[in-house]
C-alpha positions as CSV (number, residue, x, y, z in Angstrom):
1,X,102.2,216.0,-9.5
2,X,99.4,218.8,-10.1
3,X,99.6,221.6,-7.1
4,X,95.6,222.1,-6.8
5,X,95.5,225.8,-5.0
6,X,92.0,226.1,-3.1
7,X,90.3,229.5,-3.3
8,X,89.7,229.7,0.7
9,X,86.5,232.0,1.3
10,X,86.5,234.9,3.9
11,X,83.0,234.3,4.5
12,X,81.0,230.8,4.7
13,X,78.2,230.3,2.9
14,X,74.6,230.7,4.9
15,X,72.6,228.0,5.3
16,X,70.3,226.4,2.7
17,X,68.6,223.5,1.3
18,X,70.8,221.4,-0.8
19,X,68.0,221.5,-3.9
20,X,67.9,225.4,-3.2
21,X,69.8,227.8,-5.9
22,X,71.2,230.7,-4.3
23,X,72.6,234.3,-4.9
24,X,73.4,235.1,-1.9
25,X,77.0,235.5,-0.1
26,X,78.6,236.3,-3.6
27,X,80.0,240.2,-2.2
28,X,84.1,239.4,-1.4
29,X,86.9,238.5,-4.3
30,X,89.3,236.2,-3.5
31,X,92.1,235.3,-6.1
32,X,94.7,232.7,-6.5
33,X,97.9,232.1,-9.0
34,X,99.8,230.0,-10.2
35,X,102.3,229.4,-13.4
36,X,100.7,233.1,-14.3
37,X,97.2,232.1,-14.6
38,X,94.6,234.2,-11.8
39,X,91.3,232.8,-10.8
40,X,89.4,235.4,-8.9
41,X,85.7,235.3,-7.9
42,X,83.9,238.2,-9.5
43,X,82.7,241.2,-7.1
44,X,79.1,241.5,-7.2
45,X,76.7,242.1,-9.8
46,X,73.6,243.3,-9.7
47,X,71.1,241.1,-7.9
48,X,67.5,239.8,-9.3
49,X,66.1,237.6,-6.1
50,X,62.8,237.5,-7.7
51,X,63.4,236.8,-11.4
52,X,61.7,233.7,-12.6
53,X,61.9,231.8,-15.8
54,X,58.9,229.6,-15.8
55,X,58.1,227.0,-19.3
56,X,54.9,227.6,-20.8
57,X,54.9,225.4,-23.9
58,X,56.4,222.7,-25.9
59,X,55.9,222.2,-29.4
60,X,57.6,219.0,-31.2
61,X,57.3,218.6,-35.5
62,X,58.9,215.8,-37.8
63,X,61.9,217.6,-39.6
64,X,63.1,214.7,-41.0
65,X,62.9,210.6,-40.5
66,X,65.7,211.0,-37.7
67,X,64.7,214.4,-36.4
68,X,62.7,216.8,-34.9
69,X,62.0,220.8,-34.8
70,X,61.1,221.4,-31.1
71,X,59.8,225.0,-29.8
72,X,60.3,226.2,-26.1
73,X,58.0,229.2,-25.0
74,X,58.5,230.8,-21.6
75,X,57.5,233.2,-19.3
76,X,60.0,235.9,-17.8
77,X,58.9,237.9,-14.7
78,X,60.7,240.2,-12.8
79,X,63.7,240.3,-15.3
80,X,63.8,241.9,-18.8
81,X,65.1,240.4,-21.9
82,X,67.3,242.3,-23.9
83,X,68.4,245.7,-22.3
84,X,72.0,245.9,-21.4
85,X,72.5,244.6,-17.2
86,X,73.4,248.3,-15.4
87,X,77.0,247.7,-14.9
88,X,77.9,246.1,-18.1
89,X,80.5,249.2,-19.1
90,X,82.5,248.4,-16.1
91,X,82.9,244.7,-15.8
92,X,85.3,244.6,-18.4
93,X,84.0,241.6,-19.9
94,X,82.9,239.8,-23.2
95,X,79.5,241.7,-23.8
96,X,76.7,241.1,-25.6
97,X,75.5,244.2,-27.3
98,X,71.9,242.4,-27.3
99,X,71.2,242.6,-23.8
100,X,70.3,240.4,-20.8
101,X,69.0,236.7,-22.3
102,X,68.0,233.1,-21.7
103,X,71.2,230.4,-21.6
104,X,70.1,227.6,-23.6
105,X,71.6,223.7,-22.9
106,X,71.2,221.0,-24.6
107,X,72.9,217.8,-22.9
108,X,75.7,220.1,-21.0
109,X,76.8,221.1,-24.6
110,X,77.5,224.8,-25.3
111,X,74.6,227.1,-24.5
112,X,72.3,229.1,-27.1
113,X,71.5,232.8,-26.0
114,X,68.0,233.5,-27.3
115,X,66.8,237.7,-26.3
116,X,62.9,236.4,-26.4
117,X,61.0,234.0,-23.9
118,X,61.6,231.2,-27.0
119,X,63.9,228.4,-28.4
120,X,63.7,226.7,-31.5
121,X,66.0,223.7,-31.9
122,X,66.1,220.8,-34.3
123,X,67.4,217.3,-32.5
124,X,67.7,214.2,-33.7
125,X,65.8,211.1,-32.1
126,X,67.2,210.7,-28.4
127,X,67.2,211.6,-24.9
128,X,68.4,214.8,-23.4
129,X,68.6,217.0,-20.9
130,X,67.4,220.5,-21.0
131,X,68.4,223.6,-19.0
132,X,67.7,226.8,-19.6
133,X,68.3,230.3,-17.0
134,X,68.3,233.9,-17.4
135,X,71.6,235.3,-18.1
136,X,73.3,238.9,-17.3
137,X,74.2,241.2,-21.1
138,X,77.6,240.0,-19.9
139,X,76.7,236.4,-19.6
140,X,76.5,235.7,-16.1
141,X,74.1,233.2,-15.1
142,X,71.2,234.7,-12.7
143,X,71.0,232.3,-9.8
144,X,68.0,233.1,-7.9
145,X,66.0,230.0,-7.0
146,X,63.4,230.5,-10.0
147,X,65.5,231.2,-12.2
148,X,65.9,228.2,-14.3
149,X,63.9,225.2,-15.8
150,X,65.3,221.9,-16.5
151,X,63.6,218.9,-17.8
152,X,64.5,215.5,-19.6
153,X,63.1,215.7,-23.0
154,X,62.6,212.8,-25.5
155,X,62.1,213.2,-29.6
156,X,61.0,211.1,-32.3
157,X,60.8,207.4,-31.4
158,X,64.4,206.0,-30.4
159,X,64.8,202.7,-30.2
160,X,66.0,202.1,-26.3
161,X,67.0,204.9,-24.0
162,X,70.1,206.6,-24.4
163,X,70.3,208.8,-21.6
164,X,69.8,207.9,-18.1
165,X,69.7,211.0,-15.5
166,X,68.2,211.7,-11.9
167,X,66.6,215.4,-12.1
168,X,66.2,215.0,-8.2
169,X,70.0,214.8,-7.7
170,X,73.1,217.3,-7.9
171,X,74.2,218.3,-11.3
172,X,76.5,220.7,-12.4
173,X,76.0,222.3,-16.1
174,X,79.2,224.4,-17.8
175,X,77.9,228.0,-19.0
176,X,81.2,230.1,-19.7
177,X,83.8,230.6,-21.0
178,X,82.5,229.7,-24.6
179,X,83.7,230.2,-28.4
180,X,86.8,233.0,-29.3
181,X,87.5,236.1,-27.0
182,X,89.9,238.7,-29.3
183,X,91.5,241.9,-27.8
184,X,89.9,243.5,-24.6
185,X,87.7,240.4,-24.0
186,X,90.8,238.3,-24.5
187,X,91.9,240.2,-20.9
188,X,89.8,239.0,-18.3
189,X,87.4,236.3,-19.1
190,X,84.6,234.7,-17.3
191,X,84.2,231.3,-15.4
192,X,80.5,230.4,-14.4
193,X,78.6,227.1,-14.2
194,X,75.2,226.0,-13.1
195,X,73.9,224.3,-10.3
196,X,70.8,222.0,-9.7
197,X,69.6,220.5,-6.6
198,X,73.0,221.9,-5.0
199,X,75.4,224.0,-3.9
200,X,78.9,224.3,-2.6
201,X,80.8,224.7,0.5
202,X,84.1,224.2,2.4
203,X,83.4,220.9,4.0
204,X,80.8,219.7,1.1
205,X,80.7,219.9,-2.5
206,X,83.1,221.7,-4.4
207,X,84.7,222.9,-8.3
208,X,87.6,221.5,-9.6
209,X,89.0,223.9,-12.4
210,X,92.1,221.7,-14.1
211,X,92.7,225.5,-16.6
212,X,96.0,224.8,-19.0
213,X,96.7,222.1,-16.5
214,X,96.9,224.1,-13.4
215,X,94.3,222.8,-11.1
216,X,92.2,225.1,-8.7
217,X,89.5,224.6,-6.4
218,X,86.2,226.4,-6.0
219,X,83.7,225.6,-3.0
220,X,81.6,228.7,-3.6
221,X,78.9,228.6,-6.0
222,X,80.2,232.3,-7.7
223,X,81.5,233.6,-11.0
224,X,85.0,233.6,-11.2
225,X,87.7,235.7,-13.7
226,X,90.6,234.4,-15.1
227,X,93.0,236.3,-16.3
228,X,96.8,236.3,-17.5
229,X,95.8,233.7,-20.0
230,X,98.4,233.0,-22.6
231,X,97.2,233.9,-26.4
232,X,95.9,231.0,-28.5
233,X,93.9,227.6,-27.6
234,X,93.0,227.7,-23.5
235,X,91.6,224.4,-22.1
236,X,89.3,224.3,-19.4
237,X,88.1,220.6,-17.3
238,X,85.3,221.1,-14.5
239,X,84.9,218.3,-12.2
240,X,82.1,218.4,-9.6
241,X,83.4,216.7,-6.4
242,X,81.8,216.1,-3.1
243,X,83.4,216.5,0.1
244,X,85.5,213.2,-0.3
245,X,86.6,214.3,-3.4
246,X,85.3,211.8,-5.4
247,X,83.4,212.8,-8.7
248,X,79.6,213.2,-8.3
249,X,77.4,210.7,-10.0
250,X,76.4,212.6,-13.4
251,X,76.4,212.1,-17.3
252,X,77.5,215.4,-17.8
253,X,80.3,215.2,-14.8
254,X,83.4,215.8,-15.9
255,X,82.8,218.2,-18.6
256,X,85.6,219.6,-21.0
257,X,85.9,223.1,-23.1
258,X,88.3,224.6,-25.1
259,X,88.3,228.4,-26.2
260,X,90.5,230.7,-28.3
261,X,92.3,233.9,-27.1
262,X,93.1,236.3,-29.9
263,X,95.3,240.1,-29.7
């Protein structure tokens, strides 16, 4: 059997609404091991309480008989777009030389970073689920309250439903770690997920991390850093649990990544 080694917090979590997104409380590291690997939750960034990421416009065209070109526009306030986040240098971290950004996700797949307040994707016919939220340079999701828009979105003319999802209810979307991480980035490299219409706590909802099959969990909605990583192919399961440990009801719940580690 799996040991599963909870990440205890030193401080609880204040008091919120369960469909509020929240910063706050994220200011003490705590770290766990086991077999080698370290989960730790990140020290603190810098903060953006009042950044807001608000839609604007939808635009849907034929691309082909199966498919369509669809074009987000959006607002950004109180948060710029592509300058570097103040303490990129010193995180340590997989950067992107681009600057701060909008996440992108399509159906809990891997994100998109776009550096404008646009997306352009093409889909085929079907249902999906659409999140975007501002990111950090260093790709650390902002989590201030209006800091993300989701939506269910529909293109072309399928022929039944192929997605059923309740908005109104607690979801958890995977942001990071994504793609291959060589040399310095290979080092220490990030953990973050999204939450909607929830959060986390000791005694409610929680993160279960299964990383190279060494289980951890996570009841504080926080980036995390894992490091001592072996080189090659790492897996990565998130499981969102409530406080009976049972998987939450969701189509994107459990959700499964695998990234590459290079000298």
């Amino acid at each position: 059997m799996k040991k599963i080694i909870p990440l205890v917090l030193a401080t609880l979590l204040a008091c919120s609404s369960p469909k509020k997104n929240t910063e706050e409380n994220i200011n003490q590291s705590q770290e766990t091991t086991s077999s080698g690997i370290s989960l730790t939750k990140a020290p603190n960034s810098p903060q953006f309480p009042n950044a807001k990421l608000t839609h604007v416009g939808l635009e849907k065209q034929k691309a082909t008989d199966s498919s369509e070109a669809v074009e987000y526009s959006f607002q950004v306030d109180n948060y710029e777009l592509g300058v570097q986040t103040a303490d990129a240098e010193t995180r340590g971290l997989a950067n992107s030389g681009k600057g701060q950004h909008i996440h992108f996700i399509v159906n809990n797949g891997p994100y998109s970073a776009h550096y404008i307040p646009g997306v352009s994707n093409e889909l085929p016919w079907g249902d999906y689920v659409v999140l975007a939220f501002l990111s950090r340079s260093y790709h650390e999701s902002v989590k201030s309250e209006g800091a993300y828009y989701v939506e269910k979105l529909s293109v072309g003319n399928p022929q039944k439903e192929n997605l059923v999802v309740d908005l109104d209810a607690p979801h958890m979307f995977f942001s990071r770690p994504k793609g291959t991480y060589s040399g310095e980035d290979a080092k220490k490299v990030m953990l973050d997920f999204y939450l909607v219409n929830t959060n986390l706590s000791p005694n409610g909802n929680n993160i279960r991390a299964t990383i190279n099959g060494e289980e951890f969990l996570m009841d504080e909605w926080a980036p995390y850093y894992i490091e001592d990583l072996p080189m090659g192919e790492v897996s990565i399961k998130l499981e969102f649990l409530n406080a009976g440990g049972t998987l939450i009801d969701s189509p994107f719940n459990p959700v499964e990544r695998t990234v590459i580690l290079t000298e």
